[in-house]
Structures are given as C-alpha cells and as structure tokens.
VOPAGU-2260 file (C-alpha; in pm, 1 decimal, decimal comma):
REM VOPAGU-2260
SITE   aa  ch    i         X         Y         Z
SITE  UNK   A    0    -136,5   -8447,5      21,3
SITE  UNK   A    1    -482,3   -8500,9      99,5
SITE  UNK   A    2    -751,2   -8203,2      80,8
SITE  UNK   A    3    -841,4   -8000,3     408,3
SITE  UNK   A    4   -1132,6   -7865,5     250,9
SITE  UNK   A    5   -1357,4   -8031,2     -52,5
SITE  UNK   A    6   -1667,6   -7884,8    -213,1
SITE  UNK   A    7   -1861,3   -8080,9    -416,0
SITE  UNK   A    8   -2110,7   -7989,6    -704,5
SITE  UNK   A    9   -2289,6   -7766,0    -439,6
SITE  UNK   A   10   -2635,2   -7668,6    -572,0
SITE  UNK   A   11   -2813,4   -7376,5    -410,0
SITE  UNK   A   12   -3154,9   -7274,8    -526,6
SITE  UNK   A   13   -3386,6   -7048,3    -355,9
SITE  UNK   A   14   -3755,8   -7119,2    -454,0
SITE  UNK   A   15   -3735,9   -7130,9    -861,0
SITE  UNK   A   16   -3410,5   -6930,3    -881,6
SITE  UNK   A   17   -3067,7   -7138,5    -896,6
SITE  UNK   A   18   -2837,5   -6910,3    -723,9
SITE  UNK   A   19   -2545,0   -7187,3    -739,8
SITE  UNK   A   20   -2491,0   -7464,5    -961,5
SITE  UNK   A   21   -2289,9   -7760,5    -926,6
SITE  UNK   A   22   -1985,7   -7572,6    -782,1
SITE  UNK   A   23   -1629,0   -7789,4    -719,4
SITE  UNK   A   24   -1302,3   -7661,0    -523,1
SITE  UNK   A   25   -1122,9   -7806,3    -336,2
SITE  UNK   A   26    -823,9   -7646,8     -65,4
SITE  UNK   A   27    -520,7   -7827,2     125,9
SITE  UNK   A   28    -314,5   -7688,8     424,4
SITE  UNK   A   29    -177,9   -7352,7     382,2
SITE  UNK   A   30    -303,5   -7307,8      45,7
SITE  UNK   A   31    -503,5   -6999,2     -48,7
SITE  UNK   A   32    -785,2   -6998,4    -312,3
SITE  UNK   A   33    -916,9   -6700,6    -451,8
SITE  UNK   A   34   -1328,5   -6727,4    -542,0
SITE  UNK   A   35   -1414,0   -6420,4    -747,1
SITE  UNK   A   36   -1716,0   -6308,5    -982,7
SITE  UNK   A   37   -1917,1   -6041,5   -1074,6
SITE  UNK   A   38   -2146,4   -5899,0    -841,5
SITE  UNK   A   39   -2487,6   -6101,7    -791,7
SITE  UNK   A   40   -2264,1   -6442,6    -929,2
SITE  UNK   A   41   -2332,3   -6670,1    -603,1
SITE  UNK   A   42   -1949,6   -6628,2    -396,4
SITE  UNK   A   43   -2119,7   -6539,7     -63,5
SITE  UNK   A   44   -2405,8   -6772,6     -99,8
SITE  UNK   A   45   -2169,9   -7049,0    -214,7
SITE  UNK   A   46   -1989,4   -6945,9      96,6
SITE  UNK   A   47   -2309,0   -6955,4     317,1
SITE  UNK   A   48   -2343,5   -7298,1     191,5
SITE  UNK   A   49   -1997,3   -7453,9     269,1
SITE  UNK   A   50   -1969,7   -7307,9     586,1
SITE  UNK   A   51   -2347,7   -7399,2     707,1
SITE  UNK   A   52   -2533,6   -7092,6     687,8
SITE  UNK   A   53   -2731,4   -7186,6     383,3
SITE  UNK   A   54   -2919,7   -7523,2     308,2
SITE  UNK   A   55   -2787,1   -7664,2     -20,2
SITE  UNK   A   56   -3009,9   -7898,0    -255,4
SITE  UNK   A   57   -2695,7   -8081,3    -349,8
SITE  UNK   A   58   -2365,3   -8197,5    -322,7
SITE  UNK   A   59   -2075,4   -8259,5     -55,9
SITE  UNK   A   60   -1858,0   -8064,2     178,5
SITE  UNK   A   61   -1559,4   -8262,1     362,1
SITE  UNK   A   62   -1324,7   -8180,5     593,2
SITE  UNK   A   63   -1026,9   -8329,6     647,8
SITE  UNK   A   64   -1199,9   -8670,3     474,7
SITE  UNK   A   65   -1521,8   -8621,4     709,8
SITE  UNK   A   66   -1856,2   -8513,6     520,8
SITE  UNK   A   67   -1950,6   -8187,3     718,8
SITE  UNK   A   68   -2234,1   -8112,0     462,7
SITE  UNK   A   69   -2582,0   -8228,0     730,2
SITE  UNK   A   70   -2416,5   -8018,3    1003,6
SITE  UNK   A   71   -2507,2   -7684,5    1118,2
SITE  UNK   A   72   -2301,2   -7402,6    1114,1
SITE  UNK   A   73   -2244,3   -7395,0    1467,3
SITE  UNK   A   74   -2079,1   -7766,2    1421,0
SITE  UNK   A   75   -1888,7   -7689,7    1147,0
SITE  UNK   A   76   -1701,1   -7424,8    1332,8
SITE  UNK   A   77   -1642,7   -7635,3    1632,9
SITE  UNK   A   78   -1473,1   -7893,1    1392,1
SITE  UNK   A   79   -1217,9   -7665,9    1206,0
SITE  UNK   A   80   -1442,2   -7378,6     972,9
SITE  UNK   A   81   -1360,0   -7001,8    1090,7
SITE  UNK   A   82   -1536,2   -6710,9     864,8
SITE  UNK   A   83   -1603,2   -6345,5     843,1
SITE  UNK   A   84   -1853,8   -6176,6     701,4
SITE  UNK   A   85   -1915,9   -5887,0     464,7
SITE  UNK   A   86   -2020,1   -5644,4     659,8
SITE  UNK   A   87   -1830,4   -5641,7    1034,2
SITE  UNK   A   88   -2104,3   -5623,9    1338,1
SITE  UNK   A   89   -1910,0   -5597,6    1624,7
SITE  UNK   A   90   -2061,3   -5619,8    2001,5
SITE  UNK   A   91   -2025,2   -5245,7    1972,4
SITE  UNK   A   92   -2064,4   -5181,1    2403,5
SITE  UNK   A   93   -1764,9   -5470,3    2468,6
SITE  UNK   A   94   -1436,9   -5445,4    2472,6
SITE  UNK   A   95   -1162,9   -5559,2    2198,3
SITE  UNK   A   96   -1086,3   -5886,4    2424,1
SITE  UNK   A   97   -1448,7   -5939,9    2494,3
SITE  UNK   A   98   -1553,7   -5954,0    2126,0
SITE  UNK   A   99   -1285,5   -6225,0    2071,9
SITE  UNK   A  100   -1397,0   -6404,4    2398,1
SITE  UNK   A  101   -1705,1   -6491,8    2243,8
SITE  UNK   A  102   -1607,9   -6722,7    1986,5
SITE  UNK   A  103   -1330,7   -6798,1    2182,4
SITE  UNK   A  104   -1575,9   -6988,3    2457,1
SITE  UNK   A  105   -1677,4   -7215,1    2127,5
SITE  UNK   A  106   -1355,5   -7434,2    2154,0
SITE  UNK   A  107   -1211,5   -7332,8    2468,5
SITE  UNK   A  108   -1469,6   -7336,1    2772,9
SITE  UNK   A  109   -1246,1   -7208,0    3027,1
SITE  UNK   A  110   -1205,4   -6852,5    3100,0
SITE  UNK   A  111    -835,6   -6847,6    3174,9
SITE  UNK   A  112    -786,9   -7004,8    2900,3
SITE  UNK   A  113    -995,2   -6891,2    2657,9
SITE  UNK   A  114    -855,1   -6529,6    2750,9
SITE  UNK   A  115    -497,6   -6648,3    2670,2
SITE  UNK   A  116    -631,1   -6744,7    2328,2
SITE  UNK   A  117    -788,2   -6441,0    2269,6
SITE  UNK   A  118    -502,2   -6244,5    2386,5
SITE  UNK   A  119    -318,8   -6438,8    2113,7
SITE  UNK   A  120    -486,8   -6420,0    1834,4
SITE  UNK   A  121    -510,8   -6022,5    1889,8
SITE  UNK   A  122    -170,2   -5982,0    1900,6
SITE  UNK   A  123    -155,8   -6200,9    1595,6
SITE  UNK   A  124    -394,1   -5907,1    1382,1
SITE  UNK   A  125    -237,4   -5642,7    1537,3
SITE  UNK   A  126    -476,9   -5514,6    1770,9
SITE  UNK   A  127    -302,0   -5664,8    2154,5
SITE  UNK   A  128    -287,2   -5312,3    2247,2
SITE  UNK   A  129    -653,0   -5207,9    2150,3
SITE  UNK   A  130    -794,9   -5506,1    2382,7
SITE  UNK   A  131    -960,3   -5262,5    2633,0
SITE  UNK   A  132   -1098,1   -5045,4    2423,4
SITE  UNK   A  133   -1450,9   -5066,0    2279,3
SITE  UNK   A  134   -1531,6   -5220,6    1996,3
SITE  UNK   A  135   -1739,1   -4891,7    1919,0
SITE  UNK   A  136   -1428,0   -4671,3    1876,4
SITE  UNK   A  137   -1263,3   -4889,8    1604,8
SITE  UNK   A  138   -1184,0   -4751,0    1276,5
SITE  UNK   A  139   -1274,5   -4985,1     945,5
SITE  UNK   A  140    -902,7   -5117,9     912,1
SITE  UNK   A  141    -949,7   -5240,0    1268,8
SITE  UNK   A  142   -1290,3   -5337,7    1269,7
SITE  UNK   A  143   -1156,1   -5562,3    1015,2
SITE  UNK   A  144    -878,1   -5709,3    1223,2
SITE  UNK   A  145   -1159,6   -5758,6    1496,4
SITE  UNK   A  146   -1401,8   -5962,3    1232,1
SITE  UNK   A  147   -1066,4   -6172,5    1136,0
SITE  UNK   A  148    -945,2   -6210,1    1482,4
SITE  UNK   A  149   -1331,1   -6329,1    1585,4
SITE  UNK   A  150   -1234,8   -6592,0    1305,2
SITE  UNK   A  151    -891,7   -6692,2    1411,1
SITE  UNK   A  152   -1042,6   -6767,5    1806,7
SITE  UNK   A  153   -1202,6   -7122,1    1697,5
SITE  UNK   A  154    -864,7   -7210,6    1613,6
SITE  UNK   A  155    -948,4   -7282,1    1249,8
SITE  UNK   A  156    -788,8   -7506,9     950,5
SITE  UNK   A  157   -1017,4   -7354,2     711,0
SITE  UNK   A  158   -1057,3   -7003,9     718,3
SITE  UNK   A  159   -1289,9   -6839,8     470,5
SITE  UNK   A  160   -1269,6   -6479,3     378,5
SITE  UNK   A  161   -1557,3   -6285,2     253,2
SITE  UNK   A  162   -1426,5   -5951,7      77,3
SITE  UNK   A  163   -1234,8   -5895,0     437,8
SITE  UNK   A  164   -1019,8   -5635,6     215,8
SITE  UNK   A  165   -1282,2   -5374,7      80,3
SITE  UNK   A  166   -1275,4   -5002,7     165,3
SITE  UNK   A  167    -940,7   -5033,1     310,8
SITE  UNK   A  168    -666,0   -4747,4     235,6
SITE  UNK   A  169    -341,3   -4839,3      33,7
SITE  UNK   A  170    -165,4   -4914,6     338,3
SITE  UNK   A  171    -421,4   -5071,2     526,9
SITE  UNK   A  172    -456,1   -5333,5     219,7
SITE  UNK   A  173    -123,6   -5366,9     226,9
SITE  UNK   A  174     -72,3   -5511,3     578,7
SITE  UNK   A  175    -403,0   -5732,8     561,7
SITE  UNK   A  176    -213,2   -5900,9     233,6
SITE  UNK   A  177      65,4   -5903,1     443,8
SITE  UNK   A  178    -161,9   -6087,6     729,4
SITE  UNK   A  179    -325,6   -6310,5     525,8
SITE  UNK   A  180     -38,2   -6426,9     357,0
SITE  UNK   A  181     122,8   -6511,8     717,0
SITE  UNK   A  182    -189,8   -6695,6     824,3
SITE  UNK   A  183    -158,3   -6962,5     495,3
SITE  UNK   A  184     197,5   -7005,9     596,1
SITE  UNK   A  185     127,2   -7158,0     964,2
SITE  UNK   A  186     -82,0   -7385,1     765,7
SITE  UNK   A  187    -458,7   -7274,0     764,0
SITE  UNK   A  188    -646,7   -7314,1     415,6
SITE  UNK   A  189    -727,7   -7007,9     305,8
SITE  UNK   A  190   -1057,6   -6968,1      80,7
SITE  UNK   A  191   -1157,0   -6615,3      21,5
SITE  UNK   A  192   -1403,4   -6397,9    -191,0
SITE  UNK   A  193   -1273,9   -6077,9    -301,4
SITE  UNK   A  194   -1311,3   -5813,5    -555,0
SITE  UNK   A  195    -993,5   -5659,7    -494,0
SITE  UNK   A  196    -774,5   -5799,1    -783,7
SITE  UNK   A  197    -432,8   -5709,6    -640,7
SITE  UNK   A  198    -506,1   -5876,9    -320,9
SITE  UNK   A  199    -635,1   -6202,5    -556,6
SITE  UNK   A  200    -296,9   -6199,3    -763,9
SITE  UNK   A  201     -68,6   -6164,7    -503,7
SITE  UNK   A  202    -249,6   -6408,3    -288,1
SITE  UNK   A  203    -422,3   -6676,2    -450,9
SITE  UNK   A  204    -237,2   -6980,6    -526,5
SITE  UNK   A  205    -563,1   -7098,5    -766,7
SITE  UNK   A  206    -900,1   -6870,2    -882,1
SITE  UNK   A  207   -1219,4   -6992,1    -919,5
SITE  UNK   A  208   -1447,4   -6762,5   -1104,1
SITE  UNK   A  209   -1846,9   -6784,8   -1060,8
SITE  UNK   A  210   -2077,9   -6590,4   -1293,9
SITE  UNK   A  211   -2487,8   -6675,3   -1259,7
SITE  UNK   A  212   -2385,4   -6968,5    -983,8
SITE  UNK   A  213   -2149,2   -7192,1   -1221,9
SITE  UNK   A  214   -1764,3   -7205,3   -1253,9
SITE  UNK   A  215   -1646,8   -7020,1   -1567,2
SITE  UNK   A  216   -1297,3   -7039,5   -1520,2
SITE  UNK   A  217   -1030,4   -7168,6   -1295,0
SITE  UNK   A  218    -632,7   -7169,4   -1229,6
SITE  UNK   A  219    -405,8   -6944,6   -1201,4
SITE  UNK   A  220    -439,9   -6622,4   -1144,5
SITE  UNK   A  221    -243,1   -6460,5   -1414,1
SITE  UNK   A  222    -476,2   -6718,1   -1642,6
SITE  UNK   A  223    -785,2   -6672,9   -1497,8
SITE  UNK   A  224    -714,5   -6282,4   -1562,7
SITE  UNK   A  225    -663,3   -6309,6   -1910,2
SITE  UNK   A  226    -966,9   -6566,2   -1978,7
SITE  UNK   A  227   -1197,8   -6405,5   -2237,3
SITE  UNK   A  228   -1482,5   -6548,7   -2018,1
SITE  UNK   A  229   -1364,7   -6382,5   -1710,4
SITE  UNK   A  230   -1274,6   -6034,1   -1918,4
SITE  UNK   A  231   -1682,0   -6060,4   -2049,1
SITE  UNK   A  232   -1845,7   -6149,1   -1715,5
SITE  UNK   A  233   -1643,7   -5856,8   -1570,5
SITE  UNK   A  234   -1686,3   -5604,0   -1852,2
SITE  UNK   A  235   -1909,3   -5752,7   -2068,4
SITE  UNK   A  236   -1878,6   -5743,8   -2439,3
SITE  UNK   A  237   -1876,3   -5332,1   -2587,4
C-alpha cells in the first residue's frame, strides 16, 4: 500500500541553530503515528514544516505520490493536510457552526453546502448540539473538539495532531482516544505529537521519538518505551 503521507530528511534551521535534522516518517491510510520527545526536541516545528508553516532548508514532503514540499500552507490544506494547534484560538464572538464555517469555505465554496459539512463534522466531535452557542462559552474539553472539528472541515487524509489531548480530565481523555481512534478507522492518517503516554500507547500504531531535532528511536510503542535512549532523553541519566 502506497504512503499517504512521506517526510523526507526534513532539515529546519533557524539562523545558526538546527532545530530539526534530517527527520524521516512516513504514514498510510488510517494509520496513526505517534511523534514524541522531550520538550524543546523539534515535534511542533517538524510539524510546522510538513504542514507549510515553516520554511525547511531540506528535504521532501509527498502526498499521496505528489511533492507538496514548495507549497504554502494554505495549498497544502486545500490538497488533503488538516491540523490543530497547541494552543486553541477560537473566533471567540462566533458561534460553534461559524468557527467550523471558516475552514469549511476552504474546500467547499458554497454556503449550503459548506453548512452541511460543518454540521457534520460537529456532530462527528460531539459538539452538533453546541452549534449556536459561542465559541466564548466553551470549556477546554470542547474547545478542543472545536480546534479538531476546524481540522476535520477541509475534509482531510492527513490529519496532524499537535498535543490535542493536554489538560484534559480522565474522562475527557478518554473520549478524545476514543475519537481519534474512530477518525484512523474511516481512513485518515493520523500523525500526532503528544506528551500524554497513555494516549501514545493505546493509539499509535508506530513512535517516532525526536530529541535536539534528530530521530532517536522508532517502532513500536511498547519498544520505543523501553529504549534506553528514549528512558535518558526523558529522564536523563541520575
């Protein structure tokens, strides 16, 4: 089965300072890889870079067989790459429904339309009875299932997760595993950073670990756990 999404050796540097270096992975349909790493080890950057939102010095991104690496972000979306981002910024004075509307628009110009999408994916996160109510009044757990549902409305088959879990409650984590597990089986490629372990383990069908911007360990995540590497660039070495 051919790859949905390939990264290859992506190089990152900002002025002297190599915050990613020479970074591989690679995702198919439905699949969900786990990128993890201590904090400051280049996940969200490497992110940035895949999805468009940082200029890398080197390497290749592909989707679907098509090299997506010269576009900008705004392209890459249109073409199959839905994200969220660490820290959830809602249009705090719109509605539920009009927050999704917006990136909704990106693949689906009309408003009928676009509404029924919207509508959709909403009821796909949970939140189809929240859709009049402002964004403003959302609790974390919810703004959460806005910033994924803003994701879900350019109909993605790469969705990348950045640390979408953290600061939930037990059984708000619980039901976002539960979420993101049902997203990879429809099909979407799941690639998400998180610090969470129990979300990685259940999850992640292959880890990639990053420590100073380079790949220190990768498989399994029962393997990558017990790595020595991964145990040091966690804990270090007392």
């Amino acid at each position: 089965m051919r790859d949905v999404l390939r990264a290859e050796q992506i190089t990152v540097r900002f002025g002297g300072v190599t915050a990613v270096k020479a970074v591989s992975l690679a995702l198919g349909a439905g699949e969900i890889l786990g990128l993890i790493g201590p904090n400051g080890a280049g996940k969200t950057t490497l992110f940035n870079a895949i999805t468009g939102f940082a200029p890398m010095q080197a390497g290749r991104v592909t989707l679907e067989g098509r090299d997506v690496g010269t576009l900008p972000a705004f392209a890459r979306t249109r073409l199959g790459f839905g994200r969220t981002f660490q820290t959830e910024r809602p249009f705090e004075e719109l509605t539920v429904l009009e927050n999704v509307l917006v990136p909704a628009f990106l693949t689906e110009p009309r408003r009928r339309e676009a509404e029924r999408l919207a509508l959709a994916v909403l009821g796909e996160v949970g939140l189809a009875d929240r859709h009049d109510q402002p964004a403003a009044d959302l609790n974390l757990a919810r703004r959460r299932r806005l910033e994924l549902a803003k994701a879900l409305a350019v109909t993605p088959k790469v969705l990348f997760l950045d640390e979408i879990m953290a600061g939930l409650n037990p059984p708000a984590l619980r039901e976002m595993i539960a979420l993101v597990r049902r997203l990879a089986e429809r099909g979407l490629a799941v690639l998400m950073v998180e610090h969470i372990m129990q979300a990685v383990v259940e999850l992640s069908d292959h880890v990639v670990v990053l420590a100073s911007g380079e790949t220190i360990a990768e498989g399994a995540p029962c393997d990558v756990m017990a790595n020595e590497r991964v145990i040091e660039a966690y804990l270090g070495t007392d």
